[in-house]
N, C-alpha and C positions, 0 to 999 in steps of 0.2 A: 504494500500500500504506500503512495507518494507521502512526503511527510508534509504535514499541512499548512498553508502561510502563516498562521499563527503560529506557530511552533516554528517555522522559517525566521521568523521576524519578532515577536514581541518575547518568546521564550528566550534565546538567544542573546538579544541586546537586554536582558534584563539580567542573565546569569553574567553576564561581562559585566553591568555595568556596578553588577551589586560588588563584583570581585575589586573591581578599579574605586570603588569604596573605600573596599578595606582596604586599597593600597596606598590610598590617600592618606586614610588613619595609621598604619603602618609607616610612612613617610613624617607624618606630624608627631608620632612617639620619638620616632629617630631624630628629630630636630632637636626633640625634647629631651634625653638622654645626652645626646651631642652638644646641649645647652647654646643653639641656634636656635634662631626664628623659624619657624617651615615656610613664612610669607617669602622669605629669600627661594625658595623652592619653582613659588609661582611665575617666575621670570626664566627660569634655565631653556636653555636650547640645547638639541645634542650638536647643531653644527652654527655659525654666525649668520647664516642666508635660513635658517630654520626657525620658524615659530614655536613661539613657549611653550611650556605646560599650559600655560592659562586657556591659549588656545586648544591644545590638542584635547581640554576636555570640553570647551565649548562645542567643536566642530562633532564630536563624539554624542555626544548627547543631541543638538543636532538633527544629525546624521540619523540618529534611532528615532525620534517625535518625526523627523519629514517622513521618514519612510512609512511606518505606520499610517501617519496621517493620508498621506498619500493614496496608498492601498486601500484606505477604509473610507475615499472621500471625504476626507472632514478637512476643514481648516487647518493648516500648519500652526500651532500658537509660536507669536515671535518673541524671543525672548532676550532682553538687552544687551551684549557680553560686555557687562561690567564687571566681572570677577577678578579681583587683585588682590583677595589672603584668600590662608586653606581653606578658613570657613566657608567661606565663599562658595569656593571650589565642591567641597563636598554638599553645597545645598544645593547648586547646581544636577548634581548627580541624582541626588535625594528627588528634587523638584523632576526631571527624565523617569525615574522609579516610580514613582506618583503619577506620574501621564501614563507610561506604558499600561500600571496595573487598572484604567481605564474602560484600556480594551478587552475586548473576550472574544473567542473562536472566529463566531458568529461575525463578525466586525470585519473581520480579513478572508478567512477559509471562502473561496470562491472567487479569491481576487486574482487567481492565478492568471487568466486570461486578458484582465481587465487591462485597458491602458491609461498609463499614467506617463506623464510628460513632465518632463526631467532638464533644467537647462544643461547646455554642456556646450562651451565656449562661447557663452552667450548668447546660443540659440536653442530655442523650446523645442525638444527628440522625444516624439514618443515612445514609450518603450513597456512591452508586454509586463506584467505584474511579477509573473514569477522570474521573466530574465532581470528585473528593475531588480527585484529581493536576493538574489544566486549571485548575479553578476556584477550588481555595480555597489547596491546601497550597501550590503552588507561585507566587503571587500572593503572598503570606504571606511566604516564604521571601526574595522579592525586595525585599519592604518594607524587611525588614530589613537583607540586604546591601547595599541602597540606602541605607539609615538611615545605615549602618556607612561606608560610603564621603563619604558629605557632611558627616559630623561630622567627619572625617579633612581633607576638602577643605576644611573652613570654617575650621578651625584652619591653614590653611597649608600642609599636606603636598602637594607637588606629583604631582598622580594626576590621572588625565585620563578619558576615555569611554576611550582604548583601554588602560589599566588597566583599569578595569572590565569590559570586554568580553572582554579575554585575549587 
């Protein structure tokens, strides 16, 4: 049996983003131990042409509400990236958690066919529902919470694959 868009998409970004939580709390214990700020945290880059932490958890979160929203028709809610300490950072994620848990089956499961139109260099691409969720959004999605955890790891914060993995 095919696995189902809800379980494609809302189960998925909700297990990574509960993980990239705790790695945020894990990062702000380390600061704390380490008798550092973790608001120093929210600015690292792994390269100097690479966007911060702050970003890779905006574009994460994001990335999981467009997609959803998307698939289920509903308004994207736009949400400000003003995030500049942990706290921040983690209600951010909390705030994603709270949208996703929203949704149910019903909401998505049949959206496989549906299309959904997606910019991409500036111009509106429509693009089938399950290729939107397999191929781009949730690819996307991992970039970033991947981003977000090695900018964490490169600075020190001891987090591991099974961190990441949950």
């Amino acid at each position: 049996m095919p696995i189902s868009m809800y379980t494609a998409s809302v189960t998925v970004y909700t297990r990574m983003l509960t993980n990239l939580l705790a790695i945020l709390e894990k990062a702000e214990a380390y600061a704390g131990e380490r008798k550092f700020k973790a608001d120093v945290l929210v600015h690292q880059r792994l390269a100097p042409d690479m966007l911060p932490l702050s970003f890779q958890i905006q574009a994460a979160t994001d990335g999981a509400k467009g997609a959803v929203a998307r698939l289920a028709g509903r308004e994207i809610p736009a949400w400000p990236d003003t995030e500049a300490t942990f706290p921040d950072l983690k209600a951010r994620v909390k705030k994603a958690l709270d949208y996703l848990a929203t949704y149910k089956p019903a909401d998505l499961d049949g959206s496989e066919n549906k299309q959904v139109v997606v910019k991409i260099g500036g111009e509106d691409v429509p693009i089938r529902g399950e290729d939107y969720v397999v191929g781009r959004a949730t690819q996307n999605f991992y970039f970033h919470v991947t981003t977000a955890y090695a900018i964490l790891r490169h600075n020190g914060v001891p987090i591991g694959k099974r961190d990441f993995l949950g």
